[in-house]
C-alpha positions as CSV (number, residue, x, y, z in Angstrom):
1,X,-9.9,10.0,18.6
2,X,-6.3,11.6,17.8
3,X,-4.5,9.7,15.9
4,X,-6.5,6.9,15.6
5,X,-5.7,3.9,13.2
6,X,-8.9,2.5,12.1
7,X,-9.8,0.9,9.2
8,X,-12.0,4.0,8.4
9,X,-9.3,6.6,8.7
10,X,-7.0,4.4,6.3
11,X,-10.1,4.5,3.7
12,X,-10.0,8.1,3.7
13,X,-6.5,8.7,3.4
14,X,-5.8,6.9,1.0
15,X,-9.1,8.3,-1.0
16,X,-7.8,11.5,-0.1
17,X,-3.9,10.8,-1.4
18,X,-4.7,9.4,-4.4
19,X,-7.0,12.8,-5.1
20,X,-4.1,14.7,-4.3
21,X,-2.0,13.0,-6.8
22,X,-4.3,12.8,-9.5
23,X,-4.9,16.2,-9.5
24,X,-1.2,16.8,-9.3
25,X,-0.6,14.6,-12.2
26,X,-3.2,16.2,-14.2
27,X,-1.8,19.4,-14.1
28,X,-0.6,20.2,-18.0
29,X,2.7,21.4,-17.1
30,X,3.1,18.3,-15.4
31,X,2.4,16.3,-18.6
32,X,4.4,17.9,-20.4
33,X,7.7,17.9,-18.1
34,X,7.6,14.0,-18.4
35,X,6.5,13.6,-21.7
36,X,9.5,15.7,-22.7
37,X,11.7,14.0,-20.1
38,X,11.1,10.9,-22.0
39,X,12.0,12.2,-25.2
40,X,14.8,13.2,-23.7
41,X,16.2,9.9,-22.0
42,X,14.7,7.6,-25.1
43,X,17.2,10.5,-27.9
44,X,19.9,9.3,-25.7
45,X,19.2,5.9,-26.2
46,X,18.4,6.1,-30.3
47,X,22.0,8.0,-30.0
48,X,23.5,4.8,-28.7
49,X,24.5,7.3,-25.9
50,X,23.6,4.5,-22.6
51,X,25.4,5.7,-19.8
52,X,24.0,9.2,-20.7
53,X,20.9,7.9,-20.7
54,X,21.0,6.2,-17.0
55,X,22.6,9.1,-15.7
56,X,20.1,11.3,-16.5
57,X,17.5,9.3,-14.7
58,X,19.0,9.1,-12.0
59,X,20.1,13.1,-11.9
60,X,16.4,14.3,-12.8
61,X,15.1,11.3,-9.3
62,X,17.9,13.4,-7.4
63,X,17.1,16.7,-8.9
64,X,13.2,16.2,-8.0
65,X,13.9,14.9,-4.2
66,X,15.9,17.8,-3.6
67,X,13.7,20.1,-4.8
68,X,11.6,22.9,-2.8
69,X,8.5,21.5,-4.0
70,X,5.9,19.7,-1.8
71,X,6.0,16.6,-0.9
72,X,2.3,15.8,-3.2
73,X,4.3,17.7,-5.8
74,X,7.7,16.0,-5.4
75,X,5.3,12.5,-6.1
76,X,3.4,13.4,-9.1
77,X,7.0,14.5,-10.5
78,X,8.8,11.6,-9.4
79,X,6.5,9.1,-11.9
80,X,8.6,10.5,-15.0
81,X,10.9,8.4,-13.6
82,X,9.4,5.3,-13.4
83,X,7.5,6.4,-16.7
84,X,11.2,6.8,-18.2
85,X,12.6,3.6,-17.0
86,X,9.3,1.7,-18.7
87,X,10.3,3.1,-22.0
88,X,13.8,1.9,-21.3
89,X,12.9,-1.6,-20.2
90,X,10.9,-1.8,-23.8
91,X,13.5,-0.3,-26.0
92,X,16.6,-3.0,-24.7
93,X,13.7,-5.7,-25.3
94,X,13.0,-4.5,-28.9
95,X,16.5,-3.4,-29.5
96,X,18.9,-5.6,-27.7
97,X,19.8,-7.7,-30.5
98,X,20.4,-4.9,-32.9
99,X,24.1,-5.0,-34.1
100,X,24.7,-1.2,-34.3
101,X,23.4,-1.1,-29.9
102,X,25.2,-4.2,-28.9
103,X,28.5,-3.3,-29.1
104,X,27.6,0.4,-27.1
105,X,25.4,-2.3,-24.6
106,X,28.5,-4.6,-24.3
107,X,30.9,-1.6,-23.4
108,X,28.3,-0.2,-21.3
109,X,27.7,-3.6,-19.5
110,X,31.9,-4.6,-18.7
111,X,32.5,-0.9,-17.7
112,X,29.5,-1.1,-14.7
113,X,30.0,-5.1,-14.6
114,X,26.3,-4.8,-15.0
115,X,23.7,-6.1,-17.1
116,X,21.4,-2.9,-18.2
117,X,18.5,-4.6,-17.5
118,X,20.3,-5.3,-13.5
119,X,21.2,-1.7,-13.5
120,X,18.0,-0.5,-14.7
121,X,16.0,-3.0,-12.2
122,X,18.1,-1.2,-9.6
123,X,16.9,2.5,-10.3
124,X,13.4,0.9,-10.5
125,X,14.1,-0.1,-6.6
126,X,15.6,2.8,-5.7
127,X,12.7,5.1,-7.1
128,X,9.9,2.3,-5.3
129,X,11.8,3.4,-2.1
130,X,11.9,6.9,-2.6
131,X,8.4,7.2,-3.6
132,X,7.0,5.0,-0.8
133,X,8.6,7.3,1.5
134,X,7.4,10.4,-0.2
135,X,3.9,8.4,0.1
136,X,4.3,7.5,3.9
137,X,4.8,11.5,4.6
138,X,2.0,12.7,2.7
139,X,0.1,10.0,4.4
140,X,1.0,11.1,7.6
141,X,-0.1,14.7,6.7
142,X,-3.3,13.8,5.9
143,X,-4.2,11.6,9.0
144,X,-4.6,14.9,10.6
145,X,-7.0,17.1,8.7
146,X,-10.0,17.7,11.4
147,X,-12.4,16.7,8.1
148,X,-10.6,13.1,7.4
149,X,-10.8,13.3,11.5
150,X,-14.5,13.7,11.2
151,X,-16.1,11.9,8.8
152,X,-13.8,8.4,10.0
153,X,-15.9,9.2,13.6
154,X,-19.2,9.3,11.5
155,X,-18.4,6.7,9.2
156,X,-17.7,4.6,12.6
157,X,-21.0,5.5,14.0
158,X,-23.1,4.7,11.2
159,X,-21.5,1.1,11.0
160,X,-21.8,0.9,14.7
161,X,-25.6,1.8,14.6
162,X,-26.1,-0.6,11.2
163,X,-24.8,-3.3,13.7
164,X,-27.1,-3.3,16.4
165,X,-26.9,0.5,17.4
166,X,-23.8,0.6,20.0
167,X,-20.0,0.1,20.7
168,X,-21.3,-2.6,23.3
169,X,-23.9,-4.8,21.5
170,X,-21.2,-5.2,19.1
171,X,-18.6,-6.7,21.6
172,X,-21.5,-8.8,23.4
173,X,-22.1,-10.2,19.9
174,X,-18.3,-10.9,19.0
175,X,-17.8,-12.3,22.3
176,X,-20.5,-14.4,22.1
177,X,-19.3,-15.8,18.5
178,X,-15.7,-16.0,19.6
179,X,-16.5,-18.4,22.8
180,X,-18.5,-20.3,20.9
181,X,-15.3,-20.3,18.1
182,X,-13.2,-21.3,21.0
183,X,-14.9,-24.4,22.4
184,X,-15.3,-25.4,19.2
185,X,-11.7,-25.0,17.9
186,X,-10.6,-26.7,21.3
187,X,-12.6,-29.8,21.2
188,X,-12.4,-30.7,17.3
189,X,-9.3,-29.0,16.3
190,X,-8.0,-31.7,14.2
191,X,-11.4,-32.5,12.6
192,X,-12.0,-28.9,12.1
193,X,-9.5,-28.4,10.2
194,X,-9.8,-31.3,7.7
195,X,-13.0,-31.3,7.2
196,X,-13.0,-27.2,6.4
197,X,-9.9,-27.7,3.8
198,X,-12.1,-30.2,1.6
199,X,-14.0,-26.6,0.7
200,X,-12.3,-23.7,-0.1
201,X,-15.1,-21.4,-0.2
202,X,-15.8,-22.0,3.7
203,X,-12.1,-21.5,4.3
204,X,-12.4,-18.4,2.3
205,X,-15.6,-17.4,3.9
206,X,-14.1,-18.1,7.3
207,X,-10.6,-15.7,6.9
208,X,-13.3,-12.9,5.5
209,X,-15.7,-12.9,8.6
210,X,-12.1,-13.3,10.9
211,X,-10.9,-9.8,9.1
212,X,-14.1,-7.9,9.5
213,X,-14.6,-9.3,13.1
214,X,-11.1,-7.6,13.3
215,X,-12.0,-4.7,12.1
216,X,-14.8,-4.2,14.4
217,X,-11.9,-4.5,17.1
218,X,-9.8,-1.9,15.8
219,X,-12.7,0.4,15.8
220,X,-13.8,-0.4,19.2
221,X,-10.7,-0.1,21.2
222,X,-11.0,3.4,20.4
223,X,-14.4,4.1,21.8
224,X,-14.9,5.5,25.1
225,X,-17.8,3.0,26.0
226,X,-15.6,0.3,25.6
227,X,-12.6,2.0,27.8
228,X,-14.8,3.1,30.5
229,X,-17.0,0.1,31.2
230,X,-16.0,-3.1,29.1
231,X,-12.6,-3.3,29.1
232,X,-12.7,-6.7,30.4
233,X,-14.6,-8.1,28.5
234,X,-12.9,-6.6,25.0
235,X,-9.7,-8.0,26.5
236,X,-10.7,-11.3,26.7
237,X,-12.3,-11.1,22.9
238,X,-8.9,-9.5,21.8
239,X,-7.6,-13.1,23.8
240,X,-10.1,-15.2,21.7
241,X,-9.0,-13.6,18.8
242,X,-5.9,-14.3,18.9
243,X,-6.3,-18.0,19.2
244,X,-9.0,-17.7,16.5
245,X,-6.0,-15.9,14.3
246,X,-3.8,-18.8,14.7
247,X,-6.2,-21.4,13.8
248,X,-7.3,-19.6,10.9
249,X,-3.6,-19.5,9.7
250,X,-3.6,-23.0,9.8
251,X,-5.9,-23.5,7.5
């Protein structure tokens, strides 16, 4: 199962990532490097110094990207930023109507032919970018630690089990549901679907069984039972599910 992409693994990862982080984050010299950085950008601001105060946000976002640190590292640092930009967005709120700041906010704003705010929402996006992308490579990382590896495989086998004890009791049940679906869906369409929308919990409870029945897919097109001996039959569920999918979206 290398590589697989199973709603398991991506339960693990991302438990795993965010442990990463938070223990990153946690870290006191951490604190303190943003707490200070804050200060820092927020003396600029109280200086009525704004263009220093942007630029340093956007030096220290560079600065920490092209740093040696890791990647986990690199993320946990990278939230001064956004931490920075919070404060930033709350002091032109409180302050923006302040006499002695709006003639500094006026220059600052025909020089960049910018609002603050637009400039500011701009070094937001540009951070959201950065740090998905730092995010995406940890993530990567992590997909291949043998443990994650490992306990996805269990974690598969024990739901497996819970549901009738194999890979193909499972598909016999789906593809038993989904034909059913199917016949249904093509003879009363039109009916179906009015009838369902006059309750929203069924139509609720409807797209939830749909996204665990797809689920259950995901895992089994990586088992060997399935691959071996009923790869027909998963092919034509995978075919029934895909017309189930696009009358559920019509709902």
């Amino acid at each position: 199962m290398n590589g697989v992409e199973n709603l398991n693994v991506n339960e693990d990862v991302e438990d795993e990532f965010r442990r990463e982080i938070i223990k990153e984050r946690n870290k006191a010299s951490i604190k303190r490097a943003k707490k200070l950085f804050v200060k820092e950008v927020l003396e600029e601001l109280n200086k009525l110094n704004i263009a220093e105060s942007v630029e340093k946000v956007k030096t220290r976002m560079v600065r920490i990207l092209n740093g040696n640190d890791d990647r986990t590292l690199k993320y946990a640092k990278l939230e001064m930023i956004l931490d920075a930009l919070n404060e930033m967005f709350k002091y032109l709120e409180q302050n923006g109507d302040r006499p002695d700041f709006m003639e500094p906010l006026l220059y600052f704003e025909e020089e960049n032919d910018e609002t603050l705010y637009d400039v500011l929402k701009s070094v937001e996006e540009t951070y959201k970018e950065n740090s998905e992308e730092l995010k995406e490579e940890i993530v990567l990382r992590l997909k291949d630690k043998p443990e994650l590896i490992r306990r996805s495989e269990l974690r598969t086998t024990l739901r497996l089990s819970r549901y009738e004890g194999s890979s193909s009791n499972v598909l016999r049940d789906i593809m038993i549901t989904s034909n059913s679906m199917i016949l249904d869906i093509n003879d009363k369409r039109v009916k179906l679907q009015e009838s369902l929308r006059e309750d929203e919990r069924i139509v609720s409870s409807i797209k939830n069984d749909n996204m665990l029945i797809v689920g259950y897919l995901k895992e089994l097109s990586n088992m060997d039972e399935i691959n071996k001996n009923y790869l027909e039959p998963f092919n034509k569920v995978v075919d029934n599910m895909g017309k189930i999918n696009t009358f559920v979206k019509e709902l």
